[in-house]
C-alpha positions as CSV (number, residue, x, y, z in Angstrom):
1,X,-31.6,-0.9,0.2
2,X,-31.9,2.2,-1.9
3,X,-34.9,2.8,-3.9
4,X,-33.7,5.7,-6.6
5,X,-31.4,3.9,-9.7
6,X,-28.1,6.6,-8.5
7,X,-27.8,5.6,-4.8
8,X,-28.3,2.1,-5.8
9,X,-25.1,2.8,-8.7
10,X,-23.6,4.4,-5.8
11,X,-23.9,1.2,-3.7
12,X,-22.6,-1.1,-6.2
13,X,-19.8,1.6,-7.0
14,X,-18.7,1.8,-3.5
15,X,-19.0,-1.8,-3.2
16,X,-16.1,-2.6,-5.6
17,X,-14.3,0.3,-4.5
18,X,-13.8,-0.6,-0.8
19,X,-12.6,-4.1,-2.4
20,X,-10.1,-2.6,-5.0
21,X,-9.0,-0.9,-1.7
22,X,-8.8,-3.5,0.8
23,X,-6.5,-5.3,-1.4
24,X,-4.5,-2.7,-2.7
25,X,-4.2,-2.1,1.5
26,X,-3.2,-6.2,1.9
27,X,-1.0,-6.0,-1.0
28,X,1.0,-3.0,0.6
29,X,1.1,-4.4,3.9
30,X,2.2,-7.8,2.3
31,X,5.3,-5.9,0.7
32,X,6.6,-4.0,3.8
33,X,6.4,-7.1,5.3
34,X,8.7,-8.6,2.6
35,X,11.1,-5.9,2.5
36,X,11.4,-6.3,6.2
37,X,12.0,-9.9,6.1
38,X,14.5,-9.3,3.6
39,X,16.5,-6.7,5.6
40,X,16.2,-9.1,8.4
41,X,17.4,-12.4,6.8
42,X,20.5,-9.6,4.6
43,X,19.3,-11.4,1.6
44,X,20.9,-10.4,-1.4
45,X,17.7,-8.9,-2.8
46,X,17.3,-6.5,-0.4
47,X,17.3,-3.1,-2.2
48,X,15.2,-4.7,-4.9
49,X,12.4,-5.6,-1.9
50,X,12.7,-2.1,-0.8
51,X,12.4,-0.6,-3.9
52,X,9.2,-2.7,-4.6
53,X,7.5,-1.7,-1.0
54,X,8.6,2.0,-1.5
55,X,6.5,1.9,-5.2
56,X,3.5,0.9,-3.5
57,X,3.8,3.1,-0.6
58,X,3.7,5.8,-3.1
59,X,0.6,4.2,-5.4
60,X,-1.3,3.6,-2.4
61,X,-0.7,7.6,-1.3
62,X,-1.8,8.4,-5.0
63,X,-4.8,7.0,-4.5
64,X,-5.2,8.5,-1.1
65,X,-5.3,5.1,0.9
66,X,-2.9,6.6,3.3
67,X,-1.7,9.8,3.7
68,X,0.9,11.4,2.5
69,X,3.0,12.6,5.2
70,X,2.6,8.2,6.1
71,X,4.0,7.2,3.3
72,X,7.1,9.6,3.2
73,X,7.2,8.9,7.0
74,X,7.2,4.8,5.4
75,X,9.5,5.4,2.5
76,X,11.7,7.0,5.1
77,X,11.8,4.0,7.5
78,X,12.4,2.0,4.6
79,X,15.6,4.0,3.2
80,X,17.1,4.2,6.9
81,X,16.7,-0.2,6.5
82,X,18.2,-0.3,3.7
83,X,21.7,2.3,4.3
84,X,21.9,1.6,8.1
């Protein structure tokens, strides 16, 4: 445990940050998991599913959880689903 007042801030800090990010992660992986099911199964809200997972693909790059050449690479795979 730290003993100066800014590295223990800093371990607090980074201790909510890795959280925000680990669910922010889940809540990606949790959508492209959707949209595949949904391409799977044809349902009828399909491009709606897509849509959805291709949002967070881009938040999650904005925030620099994956990089960016992933998520266009992602948002790619996703548009190639949905037209063919």
């Amino acid at each position: 445990m730290p003993n100066i007042k800014s590295a223990m801030k800093r371990v607090k800090v980074n201790k909510v940050k890795a959280a925000n990010n680990k669910a922010t992660r889940s809540n990606l992986k949790t959508m492209l998991k959707k949209a595949d099911a949904a391409v799977a199964e044809n349902a009828s809200d399909k491009e709606a599913a897509i849509r959805l997972a291709i949002k967070k693909v881009d938040q999650a790059a904005a925030k620099g959880l994956i990089h960016k050449n992933k998520a266009a690479r992602k948002k790619s795979q996703l548009a190639k689903k949905l037209n063919g």
